[in-house]
C-alpha positions in Angstrom: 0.0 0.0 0.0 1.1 3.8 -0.4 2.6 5.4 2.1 1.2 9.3 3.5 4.1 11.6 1.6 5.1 14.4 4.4 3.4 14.0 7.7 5.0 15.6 10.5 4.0 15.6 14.0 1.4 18.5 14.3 -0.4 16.7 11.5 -1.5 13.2 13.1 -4.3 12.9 16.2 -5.7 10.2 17.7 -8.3 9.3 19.8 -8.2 8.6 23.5 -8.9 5.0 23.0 -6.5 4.8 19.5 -9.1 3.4 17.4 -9.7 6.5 14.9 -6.5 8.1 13.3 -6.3 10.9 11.4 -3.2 12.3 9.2 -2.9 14.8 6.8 -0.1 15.4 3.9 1.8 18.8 4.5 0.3 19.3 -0.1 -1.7 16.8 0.0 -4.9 14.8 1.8 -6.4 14.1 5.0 -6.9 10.6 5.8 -8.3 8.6 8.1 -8.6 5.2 9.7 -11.5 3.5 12.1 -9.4 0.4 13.2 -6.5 1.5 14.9 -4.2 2.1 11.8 -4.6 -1.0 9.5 -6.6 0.5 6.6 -6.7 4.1 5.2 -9.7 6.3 3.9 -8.7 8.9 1.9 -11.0 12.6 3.1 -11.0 14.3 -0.4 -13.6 16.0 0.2 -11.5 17.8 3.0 -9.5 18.8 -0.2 -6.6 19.1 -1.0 -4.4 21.9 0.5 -1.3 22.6 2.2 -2.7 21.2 5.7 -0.4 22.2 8.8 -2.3 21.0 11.5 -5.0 19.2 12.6 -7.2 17.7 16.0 -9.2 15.0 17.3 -11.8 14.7 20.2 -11.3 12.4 22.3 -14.1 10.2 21.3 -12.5 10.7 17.4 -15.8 11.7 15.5 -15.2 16.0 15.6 -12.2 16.7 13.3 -10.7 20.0 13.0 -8.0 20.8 10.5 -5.8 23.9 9.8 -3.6 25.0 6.4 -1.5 27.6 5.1 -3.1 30.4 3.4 -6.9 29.1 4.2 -9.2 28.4 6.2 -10.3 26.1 9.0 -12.3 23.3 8.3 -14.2 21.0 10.1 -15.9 17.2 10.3 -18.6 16.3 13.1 -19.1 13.1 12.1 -15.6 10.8 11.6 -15.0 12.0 8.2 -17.8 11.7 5.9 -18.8 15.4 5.5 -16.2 18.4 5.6 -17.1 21.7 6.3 -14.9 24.9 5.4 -15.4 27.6 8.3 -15.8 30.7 6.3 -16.6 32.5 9.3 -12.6 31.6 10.1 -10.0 33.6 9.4 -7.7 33.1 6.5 -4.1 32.9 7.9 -1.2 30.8 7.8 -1.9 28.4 10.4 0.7 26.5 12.2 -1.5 24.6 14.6 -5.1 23.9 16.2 -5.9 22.1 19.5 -9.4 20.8 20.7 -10.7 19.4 24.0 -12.4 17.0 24.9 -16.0 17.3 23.3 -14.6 18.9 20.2 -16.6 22.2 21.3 -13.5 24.3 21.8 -11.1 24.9 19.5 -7.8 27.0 19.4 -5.6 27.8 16.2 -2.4 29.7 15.9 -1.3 31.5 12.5 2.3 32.2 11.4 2.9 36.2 11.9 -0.7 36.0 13.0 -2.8 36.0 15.9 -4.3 33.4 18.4 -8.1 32.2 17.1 -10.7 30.5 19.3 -14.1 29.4 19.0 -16.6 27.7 21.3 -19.0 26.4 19.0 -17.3 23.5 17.4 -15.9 25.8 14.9 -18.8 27.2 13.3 -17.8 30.8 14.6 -14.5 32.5 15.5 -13.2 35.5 17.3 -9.8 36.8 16.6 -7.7 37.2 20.3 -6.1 40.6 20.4 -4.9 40.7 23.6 -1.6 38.2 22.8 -1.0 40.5 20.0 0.2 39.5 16.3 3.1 37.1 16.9 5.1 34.4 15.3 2.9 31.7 17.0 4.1 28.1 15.8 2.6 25.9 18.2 -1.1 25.6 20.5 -1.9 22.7 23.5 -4.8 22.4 24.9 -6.4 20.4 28.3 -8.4 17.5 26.5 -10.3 17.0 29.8 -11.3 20.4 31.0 -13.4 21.3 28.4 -12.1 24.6 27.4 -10.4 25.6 30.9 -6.6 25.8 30.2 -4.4 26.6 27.0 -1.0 27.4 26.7 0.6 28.9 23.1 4.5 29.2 22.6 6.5 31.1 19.8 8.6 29.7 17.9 11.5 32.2 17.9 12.5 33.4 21.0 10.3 30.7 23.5 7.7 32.5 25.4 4.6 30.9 26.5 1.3 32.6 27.1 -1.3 30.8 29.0 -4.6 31.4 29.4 -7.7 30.1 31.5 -10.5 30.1 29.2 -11.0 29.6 25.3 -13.5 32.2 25.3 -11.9 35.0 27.4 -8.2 34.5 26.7 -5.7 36.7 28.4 -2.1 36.1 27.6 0.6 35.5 30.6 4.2 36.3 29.0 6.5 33.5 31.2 10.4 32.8 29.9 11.4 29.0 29.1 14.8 28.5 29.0 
């Protein structure tokens, strides 16, 4: 069988009890798998783009999915049906974390700004307060439901945290 071309870590989820996978090609396709990795559904109509990112629920039906240059998009039920969030921004994503339920969502863009939404991505709001940075990577608590995020840079390694998707306020703290 074919192998996925370039997959790097950002681009492959999994559920919490590993039965649905999901990797996307950095130019390429989403795919997907229902038994724990042995066979491979491609998601063309996720399309085909320069995907960057993308995040499971826990339970592995609510898909969210991030490129460069585009906009979010979305599956809420395992794959079948992909939605494109026009109500998104279009940015150069770099990375999108869900919790648990799927319901909240956080992506970072590239020279961009931090993006949540707390509707299973139908809607997002733009977060000002972190200001337009270099964001590369986004984690969030899978079992909280929305109550802690953390977002680093990729340049010089600060981390903001916040305590809610919907009212994010950035906390500058040095890693060294």
């Amino acid at each position: 069988s074919r192998g996925l071309g370039d997959v790097y870590k950002r681009q492959v989820d999994i559920s919490s009890d590993g039965l649905v996978i999901v990797a996307a090609e950095e130019d390429g396709y989403i795919y997907a798998s229902n038994d724990f990795g042995a066979t491979w559904i491609t998601q063309k109509s996720a399309g085909l783009r320069a995907w960057s990112a993308l995040s499971l629920n826990s339970a592995g039906d609510r898909i969210a999915a991030c490129a460069h240059n585009d906009y979010i998009v979305t599956c809420s039920n395992g794959g079948d049906v992909w939605e494109v969030q026009k109500n998104s921004f279009k940015d150069v994503y770099q990375d999108i974390s869900s919790d648990q339920t799927g319901q909240y969502l956080v992506a970072v863009a590239f020279k961009g700004y931090i993006y949540t939404s707390s509707d299973f991505g139908v809607t997002w709001s733009k977060q000002l307060s972190a200001g337009q940075q270099n964001w590369w990577a986004v984690a969030s608590n899978k079992y909280s439901n929305g109550s802690h995020v953390a977002v680093a840079t990729s340049f010089d390694g600060t981390v903001y945290t916040s305590v809610s998707y919907t009212h994010l306020r950035a906390h500058e703290t040095l890693m060294n």
